[in-house]
C-alpha positions in Angstrom: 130.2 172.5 49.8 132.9 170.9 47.7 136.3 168.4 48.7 139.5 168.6 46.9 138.5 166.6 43.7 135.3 168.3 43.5 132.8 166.2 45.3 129.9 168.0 46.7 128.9 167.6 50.2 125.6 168.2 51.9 125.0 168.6 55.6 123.1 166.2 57.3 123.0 164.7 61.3 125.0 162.2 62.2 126.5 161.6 58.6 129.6 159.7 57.7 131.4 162.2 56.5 133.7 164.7 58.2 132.1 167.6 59.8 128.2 166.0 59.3 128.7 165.8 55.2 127.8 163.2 53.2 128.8 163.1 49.2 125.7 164.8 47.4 122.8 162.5 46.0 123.8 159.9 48.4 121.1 157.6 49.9 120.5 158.1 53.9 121.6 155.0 55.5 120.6 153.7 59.1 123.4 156.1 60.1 122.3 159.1 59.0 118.7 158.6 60.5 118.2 160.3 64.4 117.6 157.7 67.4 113.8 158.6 67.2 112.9 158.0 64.0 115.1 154.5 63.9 113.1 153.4 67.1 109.9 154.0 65.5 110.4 152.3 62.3 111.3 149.2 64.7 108.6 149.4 67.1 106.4 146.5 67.2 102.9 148.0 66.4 105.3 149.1 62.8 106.1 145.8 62.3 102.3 144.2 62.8 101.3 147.4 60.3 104.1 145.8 57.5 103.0 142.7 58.1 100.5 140.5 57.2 98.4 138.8 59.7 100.2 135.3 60.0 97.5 132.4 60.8 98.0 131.2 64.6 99.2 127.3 64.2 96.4 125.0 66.2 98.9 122.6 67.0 96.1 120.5 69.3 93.7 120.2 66.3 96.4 118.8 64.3 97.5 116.7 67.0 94.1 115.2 67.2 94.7 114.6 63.8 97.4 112.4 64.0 96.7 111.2 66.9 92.7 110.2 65.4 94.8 108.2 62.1 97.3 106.6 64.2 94.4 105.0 66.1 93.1 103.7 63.3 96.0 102.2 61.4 96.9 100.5 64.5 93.8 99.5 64.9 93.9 97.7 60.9 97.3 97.0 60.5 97.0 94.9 63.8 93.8 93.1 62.6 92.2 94.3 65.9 94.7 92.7 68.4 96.1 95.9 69.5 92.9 96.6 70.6 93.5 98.2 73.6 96.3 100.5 72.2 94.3 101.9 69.6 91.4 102.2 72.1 93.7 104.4 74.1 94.9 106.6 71.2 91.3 107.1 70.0 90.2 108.5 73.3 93.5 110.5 73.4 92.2 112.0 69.7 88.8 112.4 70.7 89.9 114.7 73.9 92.4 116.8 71.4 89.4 116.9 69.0 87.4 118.7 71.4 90.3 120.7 72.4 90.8 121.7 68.7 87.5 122.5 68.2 87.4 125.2 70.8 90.5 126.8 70.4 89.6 127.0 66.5 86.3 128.8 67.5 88.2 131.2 69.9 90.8 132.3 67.6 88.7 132.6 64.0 90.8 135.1 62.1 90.0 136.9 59.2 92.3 135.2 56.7 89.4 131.6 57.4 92.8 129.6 58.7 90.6 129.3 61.7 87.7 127.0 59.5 90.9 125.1 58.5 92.3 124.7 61.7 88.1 123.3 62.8 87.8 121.0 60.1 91.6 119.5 61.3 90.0 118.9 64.8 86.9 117.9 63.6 88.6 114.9 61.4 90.7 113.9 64.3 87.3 113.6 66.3 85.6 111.8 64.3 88.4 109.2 63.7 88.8 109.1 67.6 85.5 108.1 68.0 85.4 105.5 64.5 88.5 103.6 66.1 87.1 104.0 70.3 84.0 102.3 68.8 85.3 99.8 66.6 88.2 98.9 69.5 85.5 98.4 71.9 82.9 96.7 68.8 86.0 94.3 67.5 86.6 91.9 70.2 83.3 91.4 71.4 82.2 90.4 67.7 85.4 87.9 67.6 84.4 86.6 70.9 80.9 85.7 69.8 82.2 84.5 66.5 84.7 82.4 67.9 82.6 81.1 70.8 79.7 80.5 67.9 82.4 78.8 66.0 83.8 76.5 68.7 80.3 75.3 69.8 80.0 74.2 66.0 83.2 72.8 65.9 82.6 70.9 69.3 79.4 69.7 68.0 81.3 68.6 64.4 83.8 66.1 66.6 81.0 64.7 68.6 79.3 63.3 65.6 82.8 62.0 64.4 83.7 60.0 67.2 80.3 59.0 67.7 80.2 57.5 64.4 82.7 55.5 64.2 82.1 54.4 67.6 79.1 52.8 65.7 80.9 51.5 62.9 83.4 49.9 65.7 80.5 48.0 67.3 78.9 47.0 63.7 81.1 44.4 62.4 82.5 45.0 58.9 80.8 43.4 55.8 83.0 40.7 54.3 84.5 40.7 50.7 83.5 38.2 48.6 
């Protein structure tokens, strides 16, 4: 079917053009497709089939993580003082690292995000468990060391003042 000027026209459902035509050689656009077909190009099991399987995120194993680093800089930058603080946080990262760990073995997908996602919660364990130990390890060692120290020290000004308790009583030798 031709217009006026000569364009040809073919019939199609649902078309743009008067009567169902569209110009000839024209590309079907979303118009031009029925309801049913439209539907099933957006259905969801068509969109998983276009798609690539997208890695699940395991946000606790990356949590524990963080969480397992932040421990232990706290634990450094504070030269043990914070111990408490960084004793907390490493328990906190050893309980996401666990966490992790299991929901990395549940969900083990095909594209190996999963090892990723174990190895994350693994690291984050294993720092929990570095800082919990060396928060707990810390300030008993300084405790010893400074009791050790002060019993040293104590004994150091007992021999001072003993000495020149002595020298006191000795009279002093005489120039000449």
């Amino acid at each position: 079917m031709n217009d006026q000027r000569g364009h040809s026209f073919t019939a199609a459902q649902g078309a743009n053009g008067p009567g169902g035509l569209r110009p000839a050689g024209e590309a079907r656009t979303e118009r031009d497709t029925p309801l049913a077909e439209r539907d099933r190009e957006r259905s969801p099991e068509r969109d998983r089939e276009r798609s690539p399987e997208r890695p699940r995120s395991n946000v606790v194993a990356i949590a524990a993580l963080v969480v397992g680093v932040l421990a232990l800089v706290v634990l450094v930058l504070s030269l043990g003082t914070l111990f408490p603080l960084s004793l907390l946080l490493g328990i906190a990262a050893i309980v996401l690292g666990v966490m992790g760990k299991r929901k990395a073995g549940r969900g083990a997908s095909p594209s190996g995000r999963g090892a990723a996602h174990r190895g994350k919660a693994q690291a984050g364990l294993l720092l929990g468990v570095l800082t919990a130990v060396l928060s707990i390890l810390l300030p008993v060692l300084a405790i010893a060391l400074l009791s050790g120290e002060s019993s040293d020290l104590r004994r150091s000004v007992e021999d001072l003042i003993q000495r020149e308790q002595v020298e006191e009583t000795q009279p002093a030798p005489q120039a000449r």
